[in-house]
C-alpha positions as CSV (number, residue, x, y, z in Angstrom):
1,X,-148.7,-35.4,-62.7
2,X,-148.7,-33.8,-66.2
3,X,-146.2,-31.5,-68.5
4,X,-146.2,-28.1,-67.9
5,X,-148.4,-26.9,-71.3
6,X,-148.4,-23.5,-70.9
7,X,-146.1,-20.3,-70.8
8,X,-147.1,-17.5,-68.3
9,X,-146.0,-14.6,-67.1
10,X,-144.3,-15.2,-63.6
11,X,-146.6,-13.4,-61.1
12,X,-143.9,-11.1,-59.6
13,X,-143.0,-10.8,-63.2
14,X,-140.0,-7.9,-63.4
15,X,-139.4,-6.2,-66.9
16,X,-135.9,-5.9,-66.4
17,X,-133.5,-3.6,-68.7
18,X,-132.4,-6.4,-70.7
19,X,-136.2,-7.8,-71.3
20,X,-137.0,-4.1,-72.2
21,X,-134.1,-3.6,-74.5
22,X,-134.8,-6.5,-76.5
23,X,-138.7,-6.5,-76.7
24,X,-137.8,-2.8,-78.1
25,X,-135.4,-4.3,-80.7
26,X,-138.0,-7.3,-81.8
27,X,-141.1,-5.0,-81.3
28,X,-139.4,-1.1,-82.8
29,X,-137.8,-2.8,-85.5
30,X,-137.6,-5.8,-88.5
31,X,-133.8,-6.8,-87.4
32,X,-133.6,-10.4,-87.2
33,X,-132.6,-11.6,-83.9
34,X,-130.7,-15.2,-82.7
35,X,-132.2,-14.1,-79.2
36,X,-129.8,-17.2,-76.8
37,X,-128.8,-17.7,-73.1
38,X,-128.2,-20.6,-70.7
39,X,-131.6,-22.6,-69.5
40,X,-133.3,-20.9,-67.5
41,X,-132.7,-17.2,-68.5
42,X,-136.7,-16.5,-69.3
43,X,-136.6,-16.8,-72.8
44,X,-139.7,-18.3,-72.8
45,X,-141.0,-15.6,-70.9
46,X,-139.7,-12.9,-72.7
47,X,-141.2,-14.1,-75.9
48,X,-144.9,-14.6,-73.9
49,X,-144.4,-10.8,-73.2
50,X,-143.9,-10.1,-76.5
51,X,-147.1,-11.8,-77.3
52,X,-148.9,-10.1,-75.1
53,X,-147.7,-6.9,-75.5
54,X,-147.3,-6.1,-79.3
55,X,-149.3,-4.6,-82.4
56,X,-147.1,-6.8,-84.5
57,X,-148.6,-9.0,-86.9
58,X,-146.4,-12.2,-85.8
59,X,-146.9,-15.8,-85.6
60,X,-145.0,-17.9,-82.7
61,X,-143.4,-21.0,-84.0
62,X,-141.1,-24.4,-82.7
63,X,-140.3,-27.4,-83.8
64,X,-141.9,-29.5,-81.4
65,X,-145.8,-30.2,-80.2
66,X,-145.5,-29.3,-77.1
67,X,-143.0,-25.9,-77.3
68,X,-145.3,-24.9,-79.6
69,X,-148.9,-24.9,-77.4
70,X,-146.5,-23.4,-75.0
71,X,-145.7,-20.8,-76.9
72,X,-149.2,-20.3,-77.8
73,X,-148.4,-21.2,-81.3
74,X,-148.4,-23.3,-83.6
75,X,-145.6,-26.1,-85.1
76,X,-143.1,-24.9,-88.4
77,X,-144.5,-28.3,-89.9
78,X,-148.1,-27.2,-89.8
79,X,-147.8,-24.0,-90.3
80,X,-145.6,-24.2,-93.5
81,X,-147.6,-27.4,-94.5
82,X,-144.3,-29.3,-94.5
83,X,-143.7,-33.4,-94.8
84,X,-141.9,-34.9,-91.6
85,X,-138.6,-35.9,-93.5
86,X,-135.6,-34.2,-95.7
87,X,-136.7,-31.3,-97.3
88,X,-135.3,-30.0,-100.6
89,X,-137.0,-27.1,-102.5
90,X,-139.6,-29.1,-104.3
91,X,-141.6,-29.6,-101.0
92,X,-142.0,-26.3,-100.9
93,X,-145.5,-25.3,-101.8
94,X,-147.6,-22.6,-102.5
95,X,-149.8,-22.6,-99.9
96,X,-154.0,-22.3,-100.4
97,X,-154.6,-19.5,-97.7
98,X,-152.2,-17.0,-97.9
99,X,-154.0,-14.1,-96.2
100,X,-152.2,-14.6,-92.6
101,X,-148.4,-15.5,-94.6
102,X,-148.4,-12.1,-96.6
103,X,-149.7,-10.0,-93.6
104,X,-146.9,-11.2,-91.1
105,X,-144.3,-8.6,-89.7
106,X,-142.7,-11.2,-87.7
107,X,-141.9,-14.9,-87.1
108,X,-140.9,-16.1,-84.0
109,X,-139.0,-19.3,-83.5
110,X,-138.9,-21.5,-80.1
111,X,-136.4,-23.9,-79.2
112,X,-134.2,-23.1,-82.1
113,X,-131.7,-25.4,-81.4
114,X,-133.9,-28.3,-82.4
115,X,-134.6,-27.0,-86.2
116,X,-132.7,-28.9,-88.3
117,X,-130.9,-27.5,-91.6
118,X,-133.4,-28.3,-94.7
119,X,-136.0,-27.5,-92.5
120,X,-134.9,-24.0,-91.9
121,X,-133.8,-23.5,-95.5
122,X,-137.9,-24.5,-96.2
123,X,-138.9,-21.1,-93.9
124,X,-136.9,-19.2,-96.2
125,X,-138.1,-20.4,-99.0
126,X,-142.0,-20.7,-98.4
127,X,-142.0,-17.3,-96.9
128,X,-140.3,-15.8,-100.7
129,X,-142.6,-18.3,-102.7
130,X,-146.0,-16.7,-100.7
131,X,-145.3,-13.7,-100.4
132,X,-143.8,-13.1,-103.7
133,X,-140.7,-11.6,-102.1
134,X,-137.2,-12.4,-103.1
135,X,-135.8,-10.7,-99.6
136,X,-134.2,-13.4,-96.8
137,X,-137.4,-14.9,-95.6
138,X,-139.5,-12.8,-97.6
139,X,-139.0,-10.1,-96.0
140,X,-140.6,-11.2,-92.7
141,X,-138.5,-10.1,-89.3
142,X,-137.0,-13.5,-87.9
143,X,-136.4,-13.8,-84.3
144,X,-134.8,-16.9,-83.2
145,X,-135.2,-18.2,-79.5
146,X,-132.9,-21.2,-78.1
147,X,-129.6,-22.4,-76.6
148,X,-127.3,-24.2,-79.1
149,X,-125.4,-25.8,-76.3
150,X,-128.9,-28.0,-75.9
151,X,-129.9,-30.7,-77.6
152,X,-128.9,-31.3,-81.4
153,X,-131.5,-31.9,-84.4
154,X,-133.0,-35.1,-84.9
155,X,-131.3,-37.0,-88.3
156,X,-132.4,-39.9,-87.7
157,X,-132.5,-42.0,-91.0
158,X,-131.7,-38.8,-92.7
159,X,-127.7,-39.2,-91.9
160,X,-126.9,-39.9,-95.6
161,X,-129.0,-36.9,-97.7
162,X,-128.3,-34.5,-95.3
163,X,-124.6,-35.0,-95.5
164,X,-124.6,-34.7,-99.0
165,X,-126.8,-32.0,-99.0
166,X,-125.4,-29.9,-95.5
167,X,-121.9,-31.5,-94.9
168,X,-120.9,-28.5,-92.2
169,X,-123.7,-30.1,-90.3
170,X,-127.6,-30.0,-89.5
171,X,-127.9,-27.1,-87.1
172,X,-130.1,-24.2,-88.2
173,X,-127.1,-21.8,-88.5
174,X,-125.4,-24.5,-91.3
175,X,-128.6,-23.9,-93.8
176,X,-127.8,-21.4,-96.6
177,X,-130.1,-19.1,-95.4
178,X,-128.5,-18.5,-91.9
179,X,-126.2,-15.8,-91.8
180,X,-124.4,-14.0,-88.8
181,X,-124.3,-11.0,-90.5
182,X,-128.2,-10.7,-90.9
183,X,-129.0,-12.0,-87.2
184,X,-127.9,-10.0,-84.7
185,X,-126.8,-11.9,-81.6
186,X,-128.6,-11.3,-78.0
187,X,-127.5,-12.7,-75.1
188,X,-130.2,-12.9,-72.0
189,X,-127.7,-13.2,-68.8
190,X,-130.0,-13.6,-65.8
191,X,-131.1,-17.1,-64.5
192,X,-134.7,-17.3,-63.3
193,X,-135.1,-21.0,-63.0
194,X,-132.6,-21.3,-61.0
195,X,-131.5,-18.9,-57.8
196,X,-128.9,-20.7,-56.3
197,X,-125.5,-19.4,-57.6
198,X,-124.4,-22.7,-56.9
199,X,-126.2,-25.1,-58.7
200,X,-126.0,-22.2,-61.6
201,X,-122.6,-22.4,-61.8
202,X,-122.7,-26.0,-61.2
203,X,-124.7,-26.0,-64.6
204,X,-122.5,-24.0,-66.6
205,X,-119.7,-26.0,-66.3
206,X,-121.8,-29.1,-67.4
207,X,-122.7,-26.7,-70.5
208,X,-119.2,-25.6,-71.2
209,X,-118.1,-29.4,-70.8
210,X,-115.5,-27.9,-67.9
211,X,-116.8,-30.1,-65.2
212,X,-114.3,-31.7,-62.4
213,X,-114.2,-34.5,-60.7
214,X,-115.6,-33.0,-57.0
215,X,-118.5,-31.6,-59.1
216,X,-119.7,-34.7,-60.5
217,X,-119.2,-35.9,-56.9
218,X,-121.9,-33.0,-55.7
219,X,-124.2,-34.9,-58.2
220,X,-123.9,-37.9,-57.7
221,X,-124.8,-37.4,-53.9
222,X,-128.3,-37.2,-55.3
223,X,-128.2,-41.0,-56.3
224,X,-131.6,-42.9,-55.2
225,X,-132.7,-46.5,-55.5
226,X,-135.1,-47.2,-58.0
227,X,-138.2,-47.7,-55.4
228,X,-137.5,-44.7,-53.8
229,X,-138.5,-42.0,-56.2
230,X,-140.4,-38.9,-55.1
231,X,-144.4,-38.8,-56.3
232,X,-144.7,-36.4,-58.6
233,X,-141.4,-37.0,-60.3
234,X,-141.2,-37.1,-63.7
235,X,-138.3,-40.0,-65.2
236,X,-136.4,-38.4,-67.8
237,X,-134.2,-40.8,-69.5
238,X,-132.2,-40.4,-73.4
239,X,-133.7,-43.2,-74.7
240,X,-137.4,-44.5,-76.3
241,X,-136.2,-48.1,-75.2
242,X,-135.6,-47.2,-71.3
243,X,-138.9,-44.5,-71.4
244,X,-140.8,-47.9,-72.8
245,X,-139.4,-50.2,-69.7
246,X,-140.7,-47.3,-66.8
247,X,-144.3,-47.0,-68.5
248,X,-144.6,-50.9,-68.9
249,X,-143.8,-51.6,-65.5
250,X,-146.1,-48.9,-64.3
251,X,-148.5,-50.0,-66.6
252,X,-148.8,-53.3,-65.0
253,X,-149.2,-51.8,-61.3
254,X,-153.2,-50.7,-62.7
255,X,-155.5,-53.4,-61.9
256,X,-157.8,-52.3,-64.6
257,X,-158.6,-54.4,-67.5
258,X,-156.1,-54.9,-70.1
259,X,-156.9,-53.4,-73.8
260,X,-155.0,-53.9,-76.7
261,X,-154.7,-51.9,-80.4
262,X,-152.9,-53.4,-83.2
263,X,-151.7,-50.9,-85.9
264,X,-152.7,-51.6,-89.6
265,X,-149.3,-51.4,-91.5
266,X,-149.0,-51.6,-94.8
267,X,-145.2,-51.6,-97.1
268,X,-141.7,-52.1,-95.2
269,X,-141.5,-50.9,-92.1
270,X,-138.8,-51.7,-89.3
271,X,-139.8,-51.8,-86.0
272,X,-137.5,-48.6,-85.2
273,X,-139.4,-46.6,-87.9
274,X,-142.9,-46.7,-86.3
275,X,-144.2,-43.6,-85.3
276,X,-145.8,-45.7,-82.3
277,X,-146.1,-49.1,-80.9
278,X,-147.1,-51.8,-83.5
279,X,-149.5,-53.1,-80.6
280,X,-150.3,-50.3,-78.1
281,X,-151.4,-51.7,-74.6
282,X,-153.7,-49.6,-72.3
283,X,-155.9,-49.7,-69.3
284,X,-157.8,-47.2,-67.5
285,X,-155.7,-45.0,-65.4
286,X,-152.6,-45.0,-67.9
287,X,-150.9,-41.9,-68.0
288,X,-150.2,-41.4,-71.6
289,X,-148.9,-39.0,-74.4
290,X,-150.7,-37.8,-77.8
291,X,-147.7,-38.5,-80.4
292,X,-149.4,-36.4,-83.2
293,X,-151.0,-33.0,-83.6
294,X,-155.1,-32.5,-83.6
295,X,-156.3,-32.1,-87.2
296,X,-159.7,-30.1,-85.7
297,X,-159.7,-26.1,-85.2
298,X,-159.3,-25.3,-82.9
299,X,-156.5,-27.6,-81.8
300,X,-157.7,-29.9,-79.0
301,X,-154.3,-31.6,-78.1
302,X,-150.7,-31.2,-79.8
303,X,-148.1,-33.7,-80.2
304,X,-146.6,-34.0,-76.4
305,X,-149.9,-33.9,-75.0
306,X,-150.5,-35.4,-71.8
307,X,-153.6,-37.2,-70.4
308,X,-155.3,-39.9,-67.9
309,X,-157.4,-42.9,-69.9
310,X,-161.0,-42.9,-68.8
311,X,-162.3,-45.2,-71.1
312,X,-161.6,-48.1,-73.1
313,X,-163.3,-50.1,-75.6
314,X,-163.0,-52.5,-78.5
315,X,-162.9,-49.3,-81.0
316,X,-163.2,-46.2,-78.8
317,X,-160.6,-44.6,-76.6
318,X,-161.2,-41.6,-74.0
319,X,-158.2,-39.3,-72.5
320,X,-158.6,-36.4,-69.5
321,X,-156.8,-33.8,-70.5
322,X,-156.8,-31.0,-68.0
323,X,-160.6,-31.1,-66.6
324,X,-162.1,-31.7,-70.3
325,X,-162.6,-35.2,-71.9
326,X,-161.8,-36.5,-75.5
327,X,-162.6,-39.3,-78.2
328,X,-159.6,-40.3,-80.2
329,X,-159.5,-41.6,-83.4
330,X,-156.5,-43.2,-85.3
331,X,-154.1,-41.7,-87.5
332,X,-152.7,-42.2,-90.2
333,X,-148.5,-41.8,-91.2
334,X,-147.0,-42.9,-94.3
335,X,-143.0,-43.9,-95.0
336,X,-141.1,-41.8,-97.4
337,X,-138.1,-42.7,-99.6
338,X,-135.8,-40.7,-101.6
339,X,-134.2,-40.7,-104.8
340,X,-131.4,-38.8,-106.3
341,X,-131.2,-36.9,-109.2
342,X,-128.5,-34.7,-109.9
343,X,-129.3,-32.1,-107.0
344,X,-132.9,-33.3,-107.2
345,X,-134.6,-35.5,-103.9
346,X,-138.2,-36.7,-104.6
347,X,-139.6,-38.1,-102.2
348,X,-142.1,-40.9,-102.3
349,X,-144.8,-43.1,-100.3
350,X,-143.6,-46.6,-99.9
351,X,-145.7,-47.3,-96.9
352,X,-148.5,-46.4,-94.5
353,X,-149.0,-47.1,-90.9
354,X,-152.5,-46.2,-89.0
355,X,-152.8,-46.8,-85.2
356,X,-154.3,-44.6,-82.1
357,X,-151.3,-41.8,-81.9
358,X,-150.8,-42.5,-78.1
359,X,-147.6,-43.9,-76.2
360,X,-147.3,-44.5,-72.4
361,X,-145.8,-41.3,-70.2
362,X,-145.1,-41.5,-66.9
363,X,-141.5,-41.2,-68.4
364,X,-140.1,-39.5,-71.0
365,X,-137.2,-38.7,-73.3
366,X,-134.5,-35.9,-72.4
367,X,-135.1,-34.6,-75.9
368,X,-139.3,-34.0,-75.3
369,X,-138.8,-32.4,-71.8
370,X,-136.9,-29.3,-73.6
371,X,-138.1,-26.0,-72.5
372,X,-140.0,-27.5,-69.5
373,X,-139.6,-26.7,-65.7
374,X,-140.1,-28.8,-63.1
375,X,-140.3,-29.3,-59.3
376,X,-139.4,-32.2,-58.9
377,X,-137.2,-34.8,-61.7
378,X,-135.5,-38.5,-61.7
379,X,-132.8,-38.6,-64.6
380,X,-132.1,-42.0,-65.3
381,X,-129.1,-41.9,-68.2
382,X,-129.3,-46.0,-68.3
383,X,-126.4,-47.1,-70.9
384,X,-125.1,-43.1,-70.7
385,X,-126.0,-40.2,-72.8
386,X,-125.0,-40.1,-76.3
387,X,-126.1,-36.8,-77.8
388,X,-124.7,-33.0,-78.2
389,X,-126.4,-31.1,-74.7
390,X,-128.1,-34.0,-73.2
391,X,-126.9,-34.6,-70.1
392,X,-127.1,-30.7,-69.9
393,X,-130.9,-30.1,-70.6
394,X,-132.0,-33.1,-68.3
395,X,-130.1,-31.0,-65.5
396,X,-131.5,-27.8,-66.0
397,X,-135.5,-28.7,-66.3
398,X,-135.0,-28.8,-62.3
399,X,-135.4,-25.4,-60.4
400,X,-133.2,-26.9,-57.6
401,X,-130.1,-29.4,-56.9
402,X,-132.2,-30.7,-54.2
403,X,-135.2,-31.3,-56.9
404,X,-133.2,-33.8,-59.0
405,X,-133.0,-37.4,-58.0
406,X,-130.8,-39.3,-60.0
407,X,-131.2,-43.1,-60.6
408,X,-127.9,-44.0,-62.3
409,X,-124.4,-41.8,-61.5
410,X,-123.3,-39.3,-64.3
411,X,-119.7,-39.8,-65.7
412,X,-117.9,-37.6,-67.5
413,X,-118.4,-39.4,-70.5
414,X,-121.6,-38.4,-70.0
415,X,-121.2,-34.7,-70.8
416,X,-121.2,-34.5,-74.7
417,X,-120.7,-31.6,-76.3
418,X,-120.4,-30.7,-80.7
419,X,-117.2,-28.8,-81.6
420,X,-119.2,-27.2,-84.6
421,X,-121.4,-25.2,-81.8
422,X,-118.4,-24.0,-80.2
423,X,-117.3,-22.4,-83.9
424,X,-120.4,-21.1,-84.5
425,X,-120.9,-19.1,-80.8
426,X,-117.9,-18.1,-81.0
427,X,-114.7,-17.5,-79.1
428,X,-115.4,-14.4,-77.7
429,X,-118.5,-15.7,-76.2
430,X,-116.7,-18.6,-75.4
431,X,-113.8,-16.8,-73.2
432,X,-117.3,-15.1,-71.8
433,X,-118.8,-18.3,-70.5
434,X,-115.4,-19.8,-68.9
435,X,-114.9,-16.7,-67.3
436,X,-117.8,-16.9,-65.4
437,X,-116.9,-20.4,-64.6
438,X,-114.0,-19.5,-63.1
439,X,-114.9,-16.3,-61.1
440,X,-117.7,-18.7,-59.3
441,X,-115.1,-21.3,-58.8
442,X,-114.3,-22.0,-54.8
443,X,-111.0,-21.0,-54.4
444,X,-108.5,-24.1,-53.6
445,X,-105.2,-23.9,-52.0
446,X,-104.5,-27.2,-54.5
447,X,-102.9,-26.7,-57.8
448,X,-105.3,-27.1,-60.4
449,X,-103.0,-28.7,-63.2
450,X,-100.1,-30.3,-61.7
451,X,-98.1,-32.1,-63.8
452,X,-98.3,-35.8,-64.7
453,X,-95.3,-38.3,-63.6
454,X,-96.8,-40.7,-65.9
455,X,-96.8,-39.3,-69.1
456,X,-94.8,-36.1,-70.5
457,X,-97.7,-35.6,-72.2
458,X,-99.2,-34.0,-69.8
459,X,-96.2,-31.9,-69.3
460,X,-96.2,-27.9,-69.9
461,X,-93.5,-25.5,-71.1
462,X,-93.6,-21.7,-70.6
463,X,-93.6,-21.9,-74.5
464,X,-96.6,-24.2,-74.9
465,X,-98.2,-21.9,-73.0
466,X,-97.1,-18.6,-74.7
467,X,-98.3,-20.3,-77.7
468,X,-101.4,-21.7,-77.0
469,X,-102.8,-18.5,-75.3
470,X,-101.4,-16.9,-78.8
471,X,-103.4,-19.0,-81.3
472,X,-106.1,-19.2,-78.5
473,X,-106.7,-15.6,-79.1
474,X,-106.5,-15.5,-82.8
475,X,-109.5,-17.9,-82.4
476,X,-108.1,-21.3,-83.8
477,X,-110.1,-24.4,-82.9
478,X,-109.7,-26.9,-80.2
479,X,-109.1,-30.0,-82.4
480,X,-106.1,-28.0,-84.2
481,X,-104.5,-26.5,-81.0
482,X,-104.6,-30.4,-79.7
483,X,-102.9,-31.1,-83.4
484,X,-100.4,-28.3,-83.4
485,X,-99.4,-29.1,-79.0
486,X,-99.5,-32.6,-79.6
487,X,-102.5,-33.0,-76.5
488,X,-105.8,-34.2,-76.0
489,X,-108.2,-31.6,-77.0
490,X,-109.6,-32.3,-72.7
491,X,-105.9,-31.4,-71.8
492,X,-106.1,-28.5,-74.2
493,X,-109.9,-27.1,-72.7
494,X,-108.1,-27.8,-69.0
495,X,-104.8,-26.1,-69.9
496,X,-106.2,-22.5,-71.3
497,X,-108.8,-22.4,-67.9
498,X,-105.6,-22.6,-65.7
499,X,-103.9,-20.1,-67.7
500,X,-107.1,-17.7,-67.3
501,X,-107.3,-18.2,-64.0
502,X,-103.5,-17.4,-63.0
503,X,-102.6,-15.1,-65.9
């Protein structure tokens, strides 16, 4: 069982009106586009159609290994020439070849959600540096694919320079060079993934963080033991510790011999901070990832790779991947610091760390298996989520509620959503998405906010309501309406879906 690696057209592919109406606005034009819907709503296919359709001069783009060799492109790191940590203006280089950067009509970018602040900020900037254009970007047409309610940025050890540096957070849309008014926003409304209106719905609500309790009840019913999941099934899980527990105990299942690889590390390095295991342990059979991109052209593997071990030696290692087989040799990472000066972040090697760029997959992270589809997927939350759209994007890489399996049950705690993404979609958009909600909603003959004997809290006047639809609609945020009503922001979200249901 591998990754899906590669974006195709669907063979009854349909160019629907709103596929044809934005290819015309990406392919007729240079307006920059933030081109969003829920998972599932072919964005991934609408840019392959693009590809294949164009005379553009464009280069496909995403933050991650393995969006990007679906995409049939390339990563922003690569591509830009870009250090994997904070990036202030002086990493921004002029770059040797700069035949393909100055000829470019269009950049497009997968999996927006995942590009973090500085790095954005460093598109803009290498784009005006090459092509000796002072115009946003250069003046390079930017189309921008993703869902914002999905997972977050990684910040990692990063917390403290980029709050200094991007205190209204680390989402693309909070770099300086994101602005509303040059994007134009497209919403793509149909679900492909996805064809039962149920389950949609059902997903929707876990996206607009509106779920009740007899929908988590509906998911939970999909609870297995451990020993009894599917073949075939992929483990998705949020953590690197609980991924590392699944491939280890799979690992030792293989009766083939045991090898094992000891990194060379050289500075201060925690054990959190390497790149991969300080002591990787294979045998022949192992199901594994490639952590880092191939440095030959053309590119062999990407970072998110996946492939069977054939072979194992003292100094030689040998992956499947696909039908073709591959020597890899080890890699090399170094560890960066920074120091502050004024407005100025330098940063500097304090470190390196070579090892075979490999880790153990029959499981992996909710956060790699973004933009992926799959047949058939265990979620197994462990401790709980913990991040912005989690919970959310583990969901929605199934095509079915009867292809997901889960191995722990989801709480409400578990759905985690980031106030700052509901500012920046907006409340228009928002009202949109709760509307649908509700029109989907089974119609119950039970009131949906009775009032609490416990606490007046929970109470409601005919003025609380007058005013809280009032400021609602002059778009004032959650966190103050809770302030202002003296509620829970939960009672608040609750509260304005009743009233747009019975008003």
């Amino acid at each position: 069982m591998k990754l899906d690696t590669g974006t195709e057209l669907p063979e009854k592919f349909v160019l629907t009106k709103e596929f044809k109406n934005t290819y015309d606005l990406i392919n007729k034009t240079d307006t920059n586009l933030f081109i969003t819907g829920k998972a599932g709503s072919g964005k991934s296919t609408l840019l392959e159609y693009f590809r294949q359709n164009t005379n553009k001069n464009f280069a496909t783009l995403a933050f991650q290994g393995i969006t990007a060799i679906k995409a049939k492109g390339q990563t922003i790191h690569s591509f830009f020439k870009l250090g994997p940590h904070f990036l202030s203006k002086d990493d921004v280089k002029e770059l040797r070849d700069k035949q393909v950067i100055q000829n470019l009509d269009t950049i497009l970018i997968d999996e927006i959600s995942m590009v973090r602040a500085d790095l954005f900020d460093s598109i803009d900037l290498s784009l005006k540096k090459n092509r000796k254009n002072e115009k946003p970007f250069g003046g390079v047409q930017m189309v921008l694919f993703g869902d914002v309610m999905q997972i977050d940025p990684i910040v990692g050890s990063d917390d403290e320079v980029m709050e200094k540096f991007y205190p209204s957070g680390p989402f693309f849309f909070n770099s300086k060079s994101y602005s509303k008014k040059d994007f134009k926003q497209i919403e793509l409304t149909k679900i492909f993934r996805q064809s039962d209106k149920k389950f949609v719905n059902l997903l929707n609500k876990i996206r607009m963080n509106k779920l009740q309790n007899e929908d988590l009840s509906i998911l939970n019913n999909q609870l297995i033991k451990r020993d009894e999941v599917p073949k075939d099934t992929i483990i998705l899980a949020p953590t690197n510790r609980k991924v590392d527990d699944i491939n280890n105990t799979n690992l030792y299942k293989l009766t083939t011999p045991t090898f094992n690889y000891n990194a060379i590390v050289k500075g201060s390095w925690k054990d959190k901070e390497h790149p991969v295991k300080k002591e990787i342990v294979l045998k022949v059979g192992a199901q594994v990832m490639i952590t880092k991109n191939d440095t030959d052209e053309p590119k062999r593997w990407v970072n998110g790779t996946l492939g069977i071990i054939t072979f194992l030696s003292k100094d030689q290692i040998k992956i499947k991947i696909k039908d073709k087989i591959f020597s890899l040799g080890k890699t090399k990472w170094d560890k960066y610091n920074y120091k502050f000066s004024g407005n100025k972040v330098n940063a500097f090697s304090v470190g390196s760390f070579i090892q075979f760029p490999l880790k153990l997959a029959w499981a992996t992270t909710i956060h790699k298996s973004q933009g992926q589809t799959f047949d058939n997927v265990s979620i197994d939350l462990d401790t709980g989520s913990f991040a912005h759209g989690q919970t959310y994007v583990a969901l929605s890489r199934a095509k079915s509620l009867e292809g997901i399996s889960l191995l722990k049950k989801i709480q409400k705690k578990d759905i985690i959503f980031d106030a700052r993404v509901l500012e920046f979609i907006g409340q228009k958009l928002e009202s949109k998405y709760i509307s649908e909600i509700l029109k989907n909603a089974p119609k119950s003959k039970k009131k949906i906010m009775p009032k609490s004997t416990k606490s007046n809290s929970n109470e409601w006047t005919t003025s609380d309501d007058n005013k809280l639809l009032a400021l609602y609609k002059r778009n004032v945020p959650e966190f103050a309406l809770a302030k202002i009503l003296k509620k829970s922001i939960t009672q608040i979200r609750e509260r304005i879906m009743y009233l747009m249901k019975n008003n």
